[in-house]
C-alpha positions in Angstrom: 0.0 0.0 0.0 1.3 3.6 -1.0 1.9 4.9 2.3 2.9 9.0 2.8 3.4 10.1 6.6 4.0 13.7 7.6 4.5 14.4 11.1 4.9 18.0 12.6 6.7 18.5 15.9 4.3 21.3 17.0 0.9 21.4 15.7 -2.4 23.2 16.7 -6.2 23.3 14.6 -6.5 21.5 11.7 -6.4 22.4 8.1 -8.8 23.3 6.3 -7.8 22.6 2.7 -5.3 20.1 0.7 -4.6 22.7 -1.6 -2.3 25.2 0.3 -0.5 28.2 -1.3 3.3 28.0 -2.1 4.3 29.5 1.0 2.1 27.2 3.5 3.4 23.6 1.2 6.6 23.4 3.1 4.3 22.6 6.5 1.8 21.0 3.8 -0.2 19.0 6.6 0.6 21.1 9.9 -0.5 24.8 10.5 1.9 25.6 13.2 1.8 28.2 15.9 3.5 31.5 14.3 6.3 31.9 16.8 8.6 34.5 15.6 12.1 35.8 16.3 11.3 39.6 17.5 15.4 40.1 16.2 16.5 40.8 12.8 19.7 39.6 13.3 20.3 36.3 11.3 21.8 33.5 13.4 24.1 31.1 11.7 23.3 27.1 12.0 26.8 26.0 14.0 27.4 24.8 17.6 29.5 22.4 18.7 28.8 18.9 19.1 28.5 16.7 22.2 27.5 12.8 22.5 23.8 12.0 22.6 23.8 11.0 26.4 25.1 8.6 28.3 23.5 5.4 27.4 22.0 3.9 24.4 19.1 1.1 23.8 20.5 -2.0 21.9 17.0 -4.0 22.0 14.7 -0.8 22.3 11.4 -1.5 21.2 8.6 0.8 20.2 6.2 -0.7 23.3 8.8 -0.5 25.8 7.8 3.4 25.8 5.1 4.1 23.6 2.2 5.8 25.8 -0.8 3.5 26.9 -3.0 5.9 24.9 -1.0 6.1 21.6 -1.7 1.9 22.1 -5.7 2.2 22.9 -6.4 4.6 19.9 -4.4 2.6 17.8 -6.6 -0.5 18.4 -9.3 1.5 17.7 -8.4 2.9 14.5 -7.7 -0.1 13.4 -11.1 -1.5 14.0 -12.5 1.1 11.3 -14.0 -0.7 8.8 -12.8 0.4 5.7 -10.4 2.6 6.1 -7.2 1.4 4.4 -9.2 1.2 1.6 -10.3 4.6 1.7 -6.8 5.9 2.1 -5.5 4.3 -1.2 -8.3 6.7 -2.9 -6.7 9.5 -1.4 -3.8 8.6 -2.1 -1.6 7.9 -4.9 1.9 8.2 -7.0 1.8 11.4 -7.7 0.3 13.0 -4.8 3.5 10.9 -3.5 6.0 12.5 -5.9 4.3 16.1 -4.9 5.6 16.2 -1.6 8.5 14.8 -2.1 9.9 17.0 -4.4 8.4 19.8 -2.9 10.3 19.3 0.3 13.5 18.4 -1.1 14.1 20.8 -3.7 13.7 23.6 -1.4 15.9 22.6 1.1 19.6 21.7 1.9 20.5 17.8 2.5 22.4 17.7 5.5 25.2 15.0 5.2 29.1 14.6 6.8 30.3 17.1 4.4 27.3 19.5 4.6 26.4 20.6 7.9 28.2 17.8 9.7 27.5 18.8 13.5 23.8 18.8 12.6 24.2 15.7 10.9 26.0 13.8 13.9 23.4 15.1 16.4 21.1 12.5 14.0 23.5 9.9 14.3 23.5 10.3 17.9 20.2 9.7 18.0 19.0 7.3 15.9 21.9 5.5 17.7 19.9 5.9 21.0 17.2 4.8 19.8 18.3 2.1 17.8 16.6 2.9 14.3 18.1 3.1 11.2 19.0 7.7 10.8 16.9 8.9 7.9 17.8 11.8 5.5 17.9 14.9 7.6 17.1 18.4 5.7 17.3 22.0 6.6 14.8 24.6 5.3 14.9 28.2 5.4 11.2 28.8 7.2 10.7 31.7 9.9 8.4 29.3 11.6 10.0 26.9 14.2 9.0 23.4 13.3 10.5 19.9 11.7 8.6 17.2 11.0 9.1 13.5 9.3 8.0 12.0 5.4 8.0 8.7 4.8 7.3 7.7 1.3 6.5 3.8 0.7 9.7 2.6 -0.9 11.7 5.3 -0.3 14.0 6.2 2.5 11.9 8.7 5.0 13.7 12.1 6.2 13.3 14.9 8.2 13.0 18.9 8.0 13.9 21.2 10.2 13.1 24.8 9.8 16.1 27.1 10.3 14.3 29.3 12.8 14.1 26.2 14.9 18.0 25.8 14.9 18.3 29.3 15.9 15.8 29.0 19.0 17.2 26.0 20.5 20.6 24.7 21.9 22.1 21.7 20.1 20.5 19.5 23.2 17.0 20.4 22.6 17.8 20.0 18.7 18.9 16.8 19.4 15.7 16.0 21.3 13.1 17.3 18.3 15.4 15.1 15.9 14.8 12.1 18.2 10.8 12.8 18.6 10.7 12.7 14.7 12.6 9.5 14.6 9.9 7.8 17.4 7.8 8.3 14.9 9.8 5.8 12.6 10.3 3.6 15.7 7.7 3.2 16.3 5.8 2.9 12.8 3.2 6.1 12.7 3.2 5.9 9.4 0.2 4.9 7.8 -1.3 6.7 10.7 0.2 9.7 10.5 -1.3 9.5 6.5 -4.8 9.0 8.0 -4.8 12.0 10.1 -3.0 14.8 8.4 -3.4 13.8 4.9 -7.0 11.6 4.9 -8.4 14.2 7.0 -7.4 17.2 5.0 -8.3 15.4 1.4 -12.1 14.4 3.2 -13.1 18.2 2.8 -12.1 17.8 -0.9 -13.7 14.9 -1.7 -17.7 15.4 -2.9 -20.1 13.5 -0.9 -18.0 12.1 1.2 -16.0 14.8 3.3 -19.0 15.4 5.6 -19.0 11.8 6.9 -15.6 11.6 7.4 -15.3 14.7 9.5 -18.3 13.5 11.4 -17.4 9.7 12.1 -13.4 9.6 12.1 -11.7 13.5 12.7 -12.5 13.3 16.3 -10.5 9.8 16.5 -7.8 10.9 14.2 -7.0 14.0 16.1 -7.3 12.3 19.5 -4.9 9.4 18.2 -2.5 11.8 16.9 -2.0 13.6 20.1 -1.4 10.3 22.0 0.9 9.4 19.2 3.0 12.7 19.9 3.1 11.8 23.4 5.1 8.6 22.6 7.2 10.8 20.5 7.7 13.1 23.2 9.3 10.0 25.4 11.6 8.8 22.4 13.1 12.4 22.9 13.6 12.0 26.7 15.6 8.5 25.6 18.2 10.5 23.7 18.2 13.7 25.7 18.0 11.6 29.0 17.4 14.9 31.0 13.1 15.8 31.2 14.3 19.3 31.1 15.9 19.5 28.0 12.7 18.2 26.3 10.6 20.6 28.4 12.5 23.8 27.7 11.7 22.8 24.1 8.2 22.6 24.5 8.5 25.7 26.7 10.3 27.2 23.8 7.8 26.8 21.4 4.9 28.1 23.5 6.3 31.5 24.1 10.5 31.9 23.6 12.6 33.6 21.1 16.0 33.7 20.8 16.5 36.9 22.7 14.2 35.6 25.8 16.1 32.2 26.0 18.3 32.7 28.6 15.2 34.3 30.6 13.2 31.2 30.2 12.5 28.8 33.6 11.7 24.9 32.9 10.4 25.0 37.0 8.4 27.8 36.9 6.7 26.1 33.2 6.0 23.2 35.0 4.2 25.2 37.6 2.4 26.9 34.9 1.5 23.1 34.2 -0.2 22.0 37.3 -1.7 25.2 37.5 -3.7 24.4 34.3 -4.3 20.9 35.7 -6.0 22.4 38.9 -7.7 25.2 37.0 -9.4 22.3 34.4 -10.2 20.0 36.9 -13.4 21.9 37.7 -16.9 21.1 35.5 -16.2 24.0 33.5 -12.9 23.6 33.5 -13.1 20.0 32.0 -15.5 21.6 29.3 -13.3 24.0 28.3 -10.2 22.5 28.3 -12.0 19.5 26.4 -13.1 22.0 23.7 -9.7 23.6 23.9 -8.2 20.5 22.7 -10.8 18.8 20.7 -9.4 20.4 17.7 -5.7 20.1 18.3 -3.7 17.9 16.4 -1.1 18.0 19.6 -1.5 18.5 22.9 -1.1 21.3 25.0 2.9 22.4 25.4 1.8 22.4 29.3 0.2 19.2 29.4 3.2 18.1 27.3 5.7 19.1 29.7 3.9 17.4 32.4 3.2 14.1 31.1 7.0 13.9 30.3 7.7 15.1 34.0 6.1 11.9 35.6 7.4 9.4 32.9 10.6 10.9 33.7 10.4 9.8 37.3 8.3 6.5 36.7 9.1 3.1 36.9 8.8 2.6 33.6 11.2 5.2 32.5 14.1 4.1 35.2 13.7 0.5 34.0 14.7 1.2 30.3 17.7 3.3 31.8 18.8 0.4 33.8 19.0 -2.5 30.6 20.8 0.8 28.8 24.1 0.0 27.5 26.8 2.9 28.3 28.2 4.6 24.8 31.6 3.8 25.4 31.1 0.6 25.5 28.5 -0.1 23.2 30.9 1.7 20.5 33.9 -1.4 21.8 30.9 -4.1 20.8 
């Protein structure tokens, strides 16, 4: 089956059109939050390099940390009736081709010759987490994002926006490369095609975009933010610190480069159980409910939270313990 999967780090409302102008194609699926540099000062893409972390995960597999809700809506997306079939009719070889090209012919391929520090934070990673690295890309966007296409066939890659280098240190880099690459790990794929593509293409479609918005948008968007909460967990694997990946989130919710050494991961995670307490009223519930409802991700504060507690869970210090250390996984 043709399978195309784009996956956006930091996503908020859906789409509402497949057919985007030339300037929205390079987030194609994904209208992200519009956080901009306040500076006109132009910040070049170079830092220095460090190792990924201290360990890395020789038998890792996808369900030793996928999320128990990214495994629930799975199950019952897959109990759908119908629905690879109605994915092959929205999708074929040259909506394929389309997005391929259109994301790498507008951006630089990032190899050991061609940004190589950028390139060996991938490495890292995908060493942590035991997947094979894709093709990593670097695009000239003011919006901070990256996300992940994998084309049936073909090996899948990653984008990163420029203004996303320039916001975050080479740790928190490192930790949106490794969230893209859970998303290989742990095989979002077809998925991922479902929600951003299926979804956008059923308000295309004559006849038939009315029932899909009414019987399957609600479980798309409610897998896909379970989905990026595993992702979220693959990035605390390869930063192994929870507040590297929160001052990411943090980051994309309200930071800039010239606020980032301003910025406080404790006082964000305060932020977060404020919002838990303020939503666990009646009204609260509703509203934060229909605050969400829409979302292809969740909340940068609920985010941050739910990677606080895995962080100091059972689960979490488990996996660390069968971790092999780098040194001497590199002597094996």
């Amino acid at each position: 089956m043709a399978s195309v999967s784009l996956s956006s780090f930091f996503l908020t409302q859906k789409p509402s059109s497949l057919f985007l102008t030339s300037t929205d194609r390079s987030l194609f699926v994904s209208h992200s939050l519009q956080f901009r540099s306040t500076k006109t000062k132009k910040y070049p893409i170079r830092f220095s390099v460090c190792r990924a972390g201290p360990v890395v995960f020789r038998n890792l597999d996808a369900d030793d940390f996928r999320h128990p809700l990214d495994k629930q809506n799975t199950m019952l997306l897959r109990s759908i009736p119908g629905l690879d079939e109605l994915v092959k009719a929205l999708l074929g070889t040259v909506a394929e081709q389309v997005m391929l090209l259109e994301n790498i012919g507008t951006s630089v391929l990032v190899a050991k010759n061609q940004l190589p520090d950028l390139h060996q934070l991938m490495v890292e990673a995908a060493e942590v987490l035991n997947v094979e690295a894709p093709n990593l890309y670097v695009r000239q966007n003011p919006v901070p994002n990256a996300y992940t296409l994998a084309v049936s066939g073909r090996k899948p890659f990653v984008v990163v926006h420029t203004s996303l280098v320039e916001l975050l240190t080479k740790r928190e880099l490192q930790a949106v490369l490794a969230h893209e690459l859970g998303h290989l790990k742990c095989d979002h794929g077809v998925w991922l095609t479902f929600a951003n593509i299926l979804t956008l293409g059923a308000y295309t479609v004559p006849g038939l975009g009315g029932l899909i918005a009414q019987r399957l948008e609600e479980q798309l968007f409610r897998w896909l933010r379970a989905a990026e909460l595993t992702c979220d967990r693959a990035a605390l694997l390869v930063a192994q610190d929870p507040k590297v990946v929160i001052s990411v989130l943090m980051k994309l919710a309200g930071g800039c480069p010239s606020l980032s050494d301003q910025l406080n991961v404790d006082a964000f995670l305060e932020q977060a159980r404020s919002y838990e307490k303020a939503s666990a009223s009646p009204i609260g519930w509703y509203v934060r409910n229909a605050q969400t409802r829409q979302l292809s991700h969740p909340l940068p504060v609920l985010r941050a939270r739910e990677i606080d507690e895995w962080s100091r869970s059972q689960e979490y210090i488990s996996l660390l313990r069968r971790s092999t250390p780098i040194k001497t996984a590199q002597n094996m």
